[in-house]
C-alpha positions, 0 to 999 in steps of 0.5 A, spaced: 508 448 490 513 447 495 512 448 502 517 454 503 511 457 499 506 455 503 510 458 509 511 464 505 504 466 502 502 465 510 506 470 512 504 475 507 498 474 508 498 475 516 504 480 515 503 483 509 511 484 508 517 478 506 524 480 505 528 480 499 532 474 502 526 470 503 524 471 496 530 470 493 531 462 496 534 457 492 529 452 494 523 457 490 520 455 483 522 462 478 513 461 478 512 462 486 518 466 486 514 471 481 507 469 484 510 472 491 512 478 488 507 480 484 503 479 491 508 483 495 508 489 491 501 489 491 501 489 498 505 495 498 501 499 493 495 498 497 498 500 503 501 505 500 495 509 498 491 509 504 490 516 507 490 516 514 485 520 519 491 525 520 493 526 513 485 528 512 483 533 517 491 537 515 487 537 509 481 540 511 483 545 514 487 546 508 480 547 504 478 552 509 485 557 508 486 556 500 483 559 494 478 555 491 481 552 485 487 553 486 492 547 486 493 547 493 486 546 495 485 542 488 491 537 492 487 537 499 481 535 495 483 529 492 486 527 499 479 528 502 476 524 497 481 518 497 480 518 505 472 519 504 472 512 499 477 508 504 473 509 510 
C-alpha cells in the first residue's frame, strides 16, 4: 500500500469525508482507489441514516395529530423507531 493511502485512510477515518480529487490521484493503485470508495460511500450511507434528536420529536408530535394508520403517521413511526435504535 502507498503511503498516499495510508494518508488518506487516516483521514477518512478521523474525518469521515475525502475529496474526489484525492481519490482521483494518479499516484493510487485502482485496488486502493476502490477500496477508499467503497469506504467513502459507506460512510455516507451511515451518515445518511441518522435521525436526529430534532427529526424525532417533529415526529412525535406528528403521532399525537395524525390518525393511526394512516400513511403520515406510518412515516413518523418509522423516524421514531430508526431514532429509538440508534440512541
Amino acid at each position: 500500500m502507498t503511503e498516499l493511502f495510508d494518508k488518506l485512510k487516516a483521514k477518512l477515518a478521523e474525518v469521515g469525508m475525502i475529496t474526489d480529487d484525492e481519490l482521483g490521484d494518479k499516484s493510487l493503485t485502482d485496488e486502493e482507489r476502490i477500496w477508499l470508495s467503497v469506504e467513502r460511500y459507506s460512510k455516507l450511507r451511515n451518515d445518511s441514516k441518522k435521525i436526529t434528536t430534532e427529526s424525532y420529536l417533529e415526529a412525535t408530535k406528528k403521532l399525537d395529530d395524525l390518525p393511526e394508520g394512516s400513511p403520515e403517521y406510518e412515516a413518523a413511526q418509522k423516524i421514531i423507531d430508526e431514532y429509538e435504535k440508534q440512541t
